[in-house]
N, C-alpha and C positions, 0 to 999 in steps of 0.2 A: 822705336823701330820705324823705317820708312815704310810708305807703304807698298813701293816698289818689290822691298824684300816679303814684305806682311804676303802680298799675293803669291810670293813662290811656293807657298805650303801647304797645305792641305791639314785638316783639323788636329791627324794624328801628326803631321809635320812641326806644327805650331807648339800640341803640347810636349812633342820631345823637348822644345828648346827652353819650353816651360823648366819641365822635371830637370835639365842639366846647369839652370842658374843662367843659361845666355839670353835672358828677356822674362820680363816677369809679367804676370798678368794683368797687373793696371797696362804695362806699356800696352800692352795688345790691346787693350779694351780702346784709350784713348786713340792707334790709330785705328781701331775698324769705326769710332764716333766718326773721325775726323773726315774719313772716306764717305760714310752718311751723309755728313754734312756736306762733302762737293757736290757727291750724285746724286742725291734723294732730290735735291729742287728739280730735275730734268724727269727723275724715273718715278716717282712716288712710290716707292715701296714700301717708306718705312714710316707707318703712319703714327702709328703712338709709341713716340722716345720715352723710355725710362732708364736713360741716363744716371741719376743718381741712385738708385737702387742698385744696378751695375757694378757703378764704382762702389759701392759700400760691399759689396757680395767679391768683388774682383781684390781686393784690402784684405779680407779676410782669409783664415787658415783654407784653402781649398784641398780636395783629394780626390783620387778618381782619374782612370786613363786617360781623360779629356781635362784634364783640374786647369783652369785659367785662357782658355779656348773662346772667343766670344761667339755668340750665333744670335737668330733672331727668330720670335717663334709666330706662328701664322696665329692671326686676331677671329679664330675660328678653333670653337671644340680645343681648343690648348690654354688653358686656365692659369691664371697665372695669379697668384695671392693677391689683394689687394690692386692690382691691374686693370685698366677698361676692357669691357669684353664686350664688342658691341657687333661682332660680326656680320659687317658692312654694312649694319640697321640701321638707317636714320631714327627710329624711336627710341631703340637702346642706347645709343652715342647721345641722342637729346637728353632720355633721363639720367645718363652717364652709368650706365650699369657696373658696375666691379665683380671680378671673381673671389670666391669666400676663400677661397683657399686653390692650393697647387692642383692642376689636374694629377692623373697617375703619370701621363708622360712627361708633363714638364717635372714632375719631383722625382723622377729617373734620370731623366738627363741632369738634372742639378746634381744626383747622388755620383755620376760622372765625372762631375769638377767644370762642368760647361755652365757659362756669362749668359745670360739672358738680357739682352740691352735693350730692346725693344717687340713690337710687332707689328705684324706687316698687312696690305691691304687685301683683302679678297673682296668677290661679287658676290652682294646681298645673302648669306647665309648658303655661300657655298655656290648657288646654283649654276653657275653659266663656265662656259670653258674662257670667257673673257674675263679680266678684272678691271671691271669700270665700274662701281656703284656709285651711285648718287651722294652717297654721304662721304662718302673720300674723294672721289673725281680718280680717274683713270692711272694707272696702273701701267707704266712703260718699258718697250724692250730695252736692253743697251745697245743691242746691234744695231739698232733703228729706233728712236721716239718715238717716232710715226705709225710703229705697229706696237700690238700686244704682247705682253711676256707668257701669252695665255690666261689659264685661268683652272680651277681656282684660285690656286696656291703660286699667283701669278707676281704678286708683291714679293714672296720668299726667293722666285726665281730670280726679278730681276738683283734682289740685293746679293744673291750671292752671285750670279754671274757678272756681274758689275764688281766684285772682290772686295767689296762691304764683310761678309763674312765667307768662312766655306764650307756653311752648314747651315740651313735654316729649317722649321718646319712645317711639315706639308701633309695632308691628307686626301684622299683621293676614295670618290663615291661614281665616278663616272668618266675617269679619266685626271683626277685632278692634281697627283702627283706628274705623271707621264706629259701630257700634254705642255705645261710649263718646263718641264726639262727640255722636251721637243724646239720648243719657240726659242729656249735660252742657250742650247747649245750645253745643257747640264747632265749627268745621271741622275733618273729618277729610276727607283723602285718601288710598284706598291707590295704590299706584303699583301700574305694571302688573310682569308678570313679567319678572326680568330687571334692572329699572330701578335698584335699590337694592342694596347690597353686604351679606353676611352673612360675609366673611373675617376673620381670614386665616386660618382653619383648614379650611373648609369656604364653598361656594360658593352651596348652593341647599338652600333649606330645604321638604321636602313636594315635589320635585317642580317646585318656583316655585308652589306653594300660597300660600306665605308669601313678603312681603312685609317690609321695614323702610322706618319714614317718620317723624310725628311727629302730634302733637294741638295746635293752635295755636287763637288766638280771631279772625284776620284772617287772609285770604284769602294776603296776601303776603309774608307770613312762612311761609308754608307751599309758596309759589312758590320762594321765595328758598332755603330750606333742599333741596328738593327738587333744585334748581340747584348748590348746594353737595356735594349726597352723590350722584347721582345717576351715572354708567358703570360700568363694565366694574371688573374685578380683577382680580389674579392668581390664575390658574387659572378663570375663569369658564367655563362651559358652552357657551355659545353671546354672542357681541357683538351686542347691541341696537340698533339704528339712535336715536345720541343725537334728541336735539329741532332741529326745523327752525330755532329761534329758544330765545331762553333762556322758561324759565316765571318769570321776572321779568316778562317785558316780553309775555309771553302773559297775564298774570293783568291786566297795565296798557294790553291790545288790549281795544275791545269785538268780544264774537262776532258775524256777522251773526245775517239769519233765520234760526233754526235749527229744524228739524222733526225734533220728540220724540214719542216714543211713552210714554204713559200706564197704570198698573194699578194699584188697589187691590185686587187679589182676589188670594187667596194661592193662589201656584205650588201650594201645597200640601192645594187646601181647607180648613186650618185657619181661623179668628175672627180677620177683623181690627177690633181695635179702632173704634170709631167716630173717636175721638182719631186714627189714625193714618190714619185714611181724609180726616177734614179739614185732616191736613196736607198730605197731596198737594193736597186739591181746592183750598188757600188757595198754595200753587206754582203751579197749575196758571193760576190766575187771574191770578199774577202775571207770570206765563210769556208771557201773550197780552197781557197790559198794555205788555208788554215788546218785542210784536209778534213774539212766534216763534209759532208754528203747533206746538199742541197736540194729538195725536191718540189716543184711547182703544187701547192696543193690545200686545202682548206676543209674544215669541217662542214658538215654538213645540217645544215639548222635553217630556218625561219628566222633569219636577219632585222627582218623590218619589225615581226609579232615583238623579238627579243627585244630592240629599242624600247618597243609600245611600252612592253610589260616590264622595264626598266621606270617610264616614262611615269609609269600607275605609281609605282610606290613614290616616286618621287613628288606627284602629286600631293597624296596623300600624308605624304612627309611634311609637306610647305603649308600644306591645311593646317595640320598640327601644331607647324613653329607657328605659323602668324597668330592662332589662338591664345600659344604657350605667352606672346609677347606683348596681347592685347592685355591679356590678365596682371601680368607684371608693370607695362608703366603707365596703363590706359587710356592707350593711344587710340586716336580711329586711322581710315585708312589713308591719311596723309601720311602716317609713319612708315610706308613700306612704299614701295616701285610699285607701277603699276603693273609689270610682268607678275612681282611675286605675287600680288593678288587678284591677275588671272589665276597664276597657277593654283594657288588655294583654292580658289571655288572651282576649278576642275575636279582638285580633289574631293570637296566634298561632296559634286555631284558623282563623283562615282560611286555606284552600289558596291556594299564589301563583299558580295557573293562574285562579284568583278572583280575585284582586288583579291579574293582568294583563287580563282580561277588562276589568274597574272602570276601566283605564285606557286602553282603545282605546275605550271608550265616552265618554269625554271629547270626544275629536274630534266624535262629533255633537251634543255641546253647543254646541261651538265653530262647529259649521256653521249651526246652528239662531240663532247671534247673528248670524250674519256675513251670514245672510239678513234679516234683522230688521232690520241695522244697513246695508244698500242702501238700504232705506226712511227710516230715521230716525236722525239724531245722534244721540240716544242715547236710553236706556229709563228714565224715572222711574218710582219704586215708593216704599211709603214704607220708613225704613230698618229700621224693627220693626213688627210685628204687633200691640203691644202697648205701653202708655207704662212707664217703668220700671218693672221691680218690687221690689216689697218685700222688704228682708232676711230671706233664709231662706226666700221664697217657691217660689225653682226648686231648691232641694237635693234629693237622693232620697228619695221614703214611706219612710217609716218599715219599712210594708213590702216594697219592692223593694230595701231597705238589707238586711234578713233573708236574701230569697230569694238575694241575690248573695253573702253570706257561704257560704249554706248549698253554690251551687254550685259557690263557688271554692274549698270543701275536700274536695269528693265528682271536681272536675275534670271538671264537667259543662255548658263553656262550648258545647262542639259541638253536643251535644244542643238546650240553648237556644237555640240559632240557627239549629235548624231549627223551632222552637215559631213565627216572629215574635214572639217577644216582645223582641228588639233591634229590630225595626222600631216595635213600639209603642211601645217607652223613647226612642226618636231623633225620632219623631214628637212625642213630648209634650213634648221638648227644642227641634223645631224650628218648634211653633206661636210661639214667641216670635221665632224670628228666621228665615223663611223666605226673605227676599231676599238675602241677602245672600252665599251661599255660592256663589253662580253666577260674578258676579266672581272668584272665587277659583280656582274648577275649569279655567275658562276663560284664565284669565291675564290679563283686562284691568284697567284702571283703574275705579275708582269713586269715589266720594264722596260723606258726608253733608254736605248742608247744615241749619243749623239758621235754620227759618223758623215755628216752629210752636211754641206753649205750651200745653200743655193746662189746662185749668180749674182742675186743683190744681193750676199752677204749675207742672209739671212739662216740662221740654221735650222734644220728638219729632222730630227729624230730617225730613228727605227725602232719598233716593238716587238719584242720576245712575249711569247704566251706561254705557262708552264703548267704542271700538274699540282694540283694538292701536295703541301711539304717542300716544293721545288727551289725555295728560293736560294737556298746554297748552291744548287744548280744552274741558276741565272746566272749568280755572285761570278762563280769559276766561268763561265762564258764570261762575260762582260770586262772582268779582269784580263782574260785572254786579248779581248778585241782591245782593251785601253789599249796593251802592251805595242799592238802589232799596229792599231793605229791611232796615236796618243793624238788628245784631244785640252790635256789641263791646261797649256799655255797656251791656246787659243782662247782672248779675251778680245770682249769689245771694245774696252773705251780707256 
């Protein structure tokens, strides 16, 4: 198959032509390699090929609504048998760490019939909404080389929006599905908490911070897969009431009227771009074209405390991995960035009578939507503050790269944070992307839709915020807006 044709389809497109005999899945496999091999030297998305695994899997009996489909899975939290799992660790990439076996998500989507051919690059263990780590080197858009595909799940983005595949996977703790659809001109959905599986070793990542799902370019492949991985495991936390109806056939319902709440003004007073103000107001128009009832309006909450207390756990999170990582290849601290061990010793300077405080204050975020959300199906915002930025643009000065050397050898992380000067380093981090961690804190669903291009080309998201269970109620909007304003052949390169 050429690749010309390969891009007109979409995941469930590809394996119709599978299930009817008109292309079989080696062909497909060989051209989404072949596509890798053009784009990847420019975009780096796709950092560890396993190619012949691939072929040996694509050869064989497959089955499953997706059977012979290729995709690519993100080199984070998605385990892959006998696969490097180094997520974006210089230590782990050195000792070349392998996973023992299939995560729960990846051995769902292989019960599918979906190719695994490689994985893709994220920043250092998720953290940043860029994908530049040091042990891969940066991570590029297609619209542009010159800017970011996002982050984290920013390698997944660029390889599907680039038409390498038209499925890859992606997880999101603070934006990290959303944001990358944003930059790329993709659908992202994250699922709410709970929805998606992280076994079988472990059950909930951050708390239900984090999320697993995927970065797709049509609305129903992102239905369909979500249907496919979506309950409970073994040993889960708590049982989530599944969907009333599948989000197949929720993304192929139209929504009625539905009344939305509207904001372009950052939770955070930071600058929102003009670019990203006209993409809500170019939603917003389309919203009412559409006959739903558009209304300027925002819940009511502690914006900055919420970052902060986002900000806690994730400290506390990165304290964790970098011990979990010391222990496993015994490394010092050459093996990590220097950001990520700032951020560990932040965390371990903070008392856990602090980090418990950081987590009963959740609840009145939670209360603060769930007032907000009596009134209105849900909260658009746009999904960044800002249109992509340029390589190397959000890394640490040169001088806050100094002073955190200087602290982290004198072990004057406590001290510093009682200066604010973590609150002003998180602030300058979160003028880029202030909507989107609320979803996250909260436990509900979101989604970017991509409806918006900026003048250099560039594209810019808009974000849906929903309630607990909502995400069949995303699906049906978002499927609505594909229809009325189709987005899938718009490709970069």
């Amino acid at each position: 198959m050429k690749f010309e044709e390969y891009r007109r389809f979409d995941a469930m497109g590809l394996a119709e032509l599978v299930s009817k005999g008109e292309v079989t899945a080696p062909e497909l496999l060989e051209t989404a390699i072949a596509r890798a091999e053009a784009v990847n030297p420019d975009l780096n998305g796709l950092i560890i090929p396993l190619y012949e695994q691939a072929r040996e899997r694509a050869g064989s009996a497959l089955s499953g609504p997706l059977a012979g489909v290729p995709m690519l899975v993100k080199d984070l939290f998605q385990e892959m048998a006998g696969a490097p799992d180094y997520q974006g660790n210089k230590a782990r990439k050195k000792s070349d760490i392998r996973a023992a076996q299939d995560s729960t998500l990846v051995a769902r989507w292989k019960a599918a019939g979906l190719v695994p051919f490689g994985r893709t690059n994220t920043p250092e263990f998720g953290a940043k909404g860029i994908t530049e780590p040091d042990s891969f080197g940066p991570a590029r858009n297609p619209w542009n080389p010159d800017h970011t595909p996002g982050g984290s799940s920013g390698g997944s983005a660029a390889m599907v929006a680039a038409g390498v595949v038209p499925v890859a996977g992606a997880n999101d703790g603070g934006g990290s599905i959303r944001i990358p659809a944003a930059c790329c001109g993709l659908f992202g959905l994250k699922p709410g908490r709970g929805r998606t599986p992280w076994g079988p070793t472990f059950t909930e990542a951050m708390h239900g911070i984090a999320v697993n799902h995927v970065l797709t370019r049509s609305v129903r492949d992102s239905a369909l897969l979500l249907d496919l991985t979506q309950g409970d495991e073994r040993g889960s936390l708590f049982h989530i009431a599944p969907p009333a109806q599948s989000y197949q056939v929720a993304a192929a319902t139209r929504p009625g009227k539905l009344r939305i709440g509207f904001s372009t003004r950052s939770p955070l007073g930071t600058q929102v771009d003009a670019e990203a103000v006209k993409a809500v107001e170019k939603t917003v128009a389309l919203l009412r074209d559409l006959g739903h009832e558009v209304v300027e309006a925002e819940p009511q909450m502690d914006a900055k405390q919420m970052c902060m207390d986002w900000l806690t756990v994730w400290f506390g999170q990165c304290a964790a991995t970098v011990d979990e990582v010391r222990a496993l290849t015994g490394c010092g601290d050459d093996g990590f960035e220097l950001d990520t061990l700032a951020i560990a010793a932040f965390g371990r300077a903070t008392p856990a009578h602090e980090y418990v405080k950081c987590q009963g204050r959740w609840q009145q975020y939670m209360i603060a939507l769930d007032t907000f959300l009596a009134e209105y199906d849900f909260w658009l915002t746009p999904t960044l503050a800002l249109p992509p930025a340029r390589i190397g643009q959000m890394a640490t000065p040169g001088w806050q790269q100094n002073a955190l050397k200087m602290i982290l050898k004198v072990g004057g992380e406590k001290l510093l944070m009682k200066t604010g000067m973590i609150e002003q380093m998180a602030m300058e981090n979160f003028k880029y992307m202030p909507f989107t961690q609320f979803a996250n804190v909260t436990g509900v669903p979101a989604m970017s839709v991509p409806l918006h291009w900026c003048e250099s080309g560039l594209p810019l998201g808009s974000q849906f915020v929903g309630a607990h269970g909502d995400e069949g109620k995303l699906l049906a909007l978002a499927a609505q807006l594909e229809d009325a304003a189709p987005w899938f052949d718009k490709v970069p390169m």
